[in-house]
Each structure stands twice: as C-alpha cells, then as structure tokens.
C-alpha positions as CSV (number, residue, x, y, z in Angstrom):
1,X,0.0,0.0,0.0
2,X,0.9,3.3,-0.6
3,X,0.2,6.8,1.5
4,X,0.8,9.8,0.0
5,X,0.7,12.9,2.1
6,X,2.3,16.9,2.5
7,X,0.0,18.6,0.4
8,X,-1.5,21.7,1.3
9,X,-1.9,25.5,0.2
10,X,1.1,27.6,-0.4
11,X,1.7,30.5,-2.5
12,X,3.4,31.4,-5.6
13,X,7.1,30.5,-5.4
14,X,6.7,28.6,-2.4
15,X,8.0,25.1,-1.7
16,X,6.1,21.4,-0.4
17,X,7.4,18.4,0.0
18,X,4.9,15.4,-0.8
19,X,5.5,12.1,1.0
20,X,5.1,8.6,-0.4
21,X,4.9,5.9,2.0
22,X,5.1,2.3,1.4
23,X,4.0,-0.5,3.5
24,X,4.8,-4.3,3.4
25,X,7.5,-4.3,0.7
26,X,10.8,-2.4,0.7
27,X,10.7,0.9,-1.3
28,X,13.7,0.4,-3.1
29,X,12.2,-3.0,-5.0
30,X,10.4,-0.6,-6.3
31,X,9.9,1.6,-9.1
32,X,8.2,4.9,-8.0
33,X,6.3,7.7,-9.7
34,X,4.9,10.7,-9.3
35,X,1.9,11.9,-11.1
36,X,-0.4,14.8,-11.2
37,X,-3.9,15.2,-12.1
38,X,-5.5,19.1,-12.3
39,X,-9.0,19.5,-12.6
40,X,-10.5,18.7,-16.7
41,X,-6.9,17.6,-17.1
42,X,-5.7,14.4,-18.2
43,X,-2.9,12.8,-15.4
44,X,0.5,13.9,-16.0
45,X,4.0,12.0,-15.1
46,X,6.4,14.1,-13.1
47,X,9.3,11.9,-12.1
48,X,10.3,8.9,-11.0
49,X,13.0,6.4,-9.2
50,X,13.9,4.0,-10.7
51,X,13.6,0.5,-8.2
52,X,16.9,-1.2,-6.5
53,X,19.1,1.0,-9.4
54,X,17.9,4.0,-7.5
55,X,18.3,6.6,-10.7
56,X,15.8,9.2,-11.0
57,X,14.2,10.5,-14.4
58,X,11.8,13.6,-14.8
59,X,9.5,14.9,-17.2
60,X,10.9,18.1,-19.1
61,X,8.0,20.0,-16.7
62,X,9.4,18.9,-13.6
63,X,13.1,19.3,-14.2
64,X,15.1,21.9,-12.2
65,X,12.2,22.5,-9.6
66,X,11.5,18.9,-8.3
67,X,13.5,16.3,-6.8
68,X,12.4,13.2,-6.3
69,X,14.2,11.2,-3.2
70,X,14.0,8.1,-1.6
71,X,14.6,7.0,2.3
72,X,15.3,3.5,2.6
73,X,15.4,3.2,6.1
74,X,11.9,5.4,6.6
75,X,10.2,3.1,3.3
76,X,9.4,6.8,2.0
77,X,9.8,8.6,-1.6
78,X,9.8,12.4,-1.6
79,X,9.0,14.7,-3.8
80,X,10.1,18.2,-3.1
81,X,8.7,20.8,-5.3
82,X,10.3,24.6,-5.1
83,X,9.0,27.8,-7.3
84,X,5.9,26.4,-7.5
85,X,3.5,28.1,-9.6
86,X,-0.1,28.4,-9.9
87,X,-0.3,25.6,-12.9
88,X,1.3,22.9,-10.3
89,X,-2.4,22.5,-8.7
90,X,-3.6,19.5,-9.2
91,X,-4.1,16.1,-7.1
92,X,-0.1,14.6,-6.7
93,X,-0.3,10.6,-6.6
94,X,2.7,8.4,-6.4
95,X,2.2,5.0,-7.9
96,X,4.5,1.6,-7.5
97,X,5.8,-1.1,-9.8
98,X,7.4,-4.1,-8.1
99,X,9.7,-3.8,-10.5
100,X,12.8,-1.9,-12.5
101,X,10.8,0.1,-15.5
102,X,12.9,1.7,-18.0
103,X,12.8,5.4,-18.7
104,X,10.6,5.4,-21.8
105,X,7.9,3.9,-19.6
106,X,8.0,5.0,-16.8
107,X,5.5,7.9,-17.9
108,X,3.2,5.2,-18.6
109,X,0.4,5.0,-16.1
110,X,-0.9,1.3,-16.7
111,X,3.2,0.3,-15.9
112,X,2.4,0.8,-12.1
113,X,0.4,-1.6,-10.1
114,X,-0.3,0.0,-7.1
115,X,-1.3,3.8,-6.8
116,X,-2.1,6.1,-3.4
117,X,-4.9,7.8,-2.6
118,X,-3.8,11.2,-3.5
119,X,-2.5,14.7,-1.8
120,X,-3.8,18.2,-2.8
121,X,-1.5,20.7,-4.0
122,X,-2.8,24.3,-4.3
123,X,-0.8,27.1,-5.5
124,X,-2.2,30.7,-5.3
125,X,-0.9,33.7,-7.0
C-alpha cells in the first residue's frame, strides 16, 4: 500500500514536499512515480526512481524545480517541489511497480500496479 501525504496551500514560489509511504515491501524493490492530475486535465508523469538501481528521471515539466528522493530506512519517496507556480495544482499521486521500468515507460500509467490515494496541492498567485 501506498500513503501519499504533505500537500496543502502555499503561494506562488513557495516550496512542499509530498510524501510517499510504502507499506509491506521495501521501497527500493520498487519503481516509484509521481503523477499529477489538475481539474479537466488528463494525469501527467512528473518523475520517478527508478527500483533497486535507484536513478531518478523527470519529465521536461518537472526538471530543475522537483527532486524526487528516496529513504530507505523510513520506506518513503519524496518529492520536493520549489518555485511552485499556480499551474502545479492538481491532485499529486505516487504510484509503485514491483519492478525496475525503463525510462521510456515510466511515464506510462498502466506500468504501475499500485497507486495512493492522492494529496492536494494548491498554489495561489
């Protein structure tokens, strides 16, 4: 199962940092990634890490403001998000493959097998 959590309200050029928290299996068997989904939009890859390899790959979006990050020892994958602007609102979900996906797909939704619940990020101007 997966728990995602941190989101909140923050304004323009503010930072969050989203939580992903597994439960039963070890994070780092895993292939995690981040989506987003803002309202009349279709969902939208962010980023991802990459299983026990541990490399991280981002969509052209996300690259320079987030980070993703992963804590072995806490069974938690961050995402920290800085500058935000107004068009990063939307719903954040991570998602989990039990499994080492390559970069072309990792983008692809139906690759993951397990998704959270969802965390809402709001950014006001």
């Amino acid at each position: 199962q997966l728990q995602a959590s941190g989101g909140g309200l923050v304004q323009a050029g503010g930072s969050l940092r989203l939580s992903c928290a597994a439960s039963g299996r070890a994070v780092r068997s895993y292939t995690v990634g981040w989506f987003r989904q803002a309202p009349g939009k279709e969902r939208e890859f962010i980023g991802g890490i990459r299983g026990s390899i541990g490399m991280t790959s981002y969509a052209d979006s996300a690259k320079g403001r987030f980070t993703i990050s992963r804590d072995n020892a806490k069974n938690t994958v961050y995402l920290q998000m800085n500058s935000l602007k107004p068009e990063d609102t939307a719903v954040y979900y991570c998602a989990a493959a039990p499994r080492v996906l390559i970069v072309q797909t990792m983008r692809w939704s139906d690759e993951y097998d397990y998704w959270g619940q969802g965390t809402l990020v709001t950014v006001s101007s």
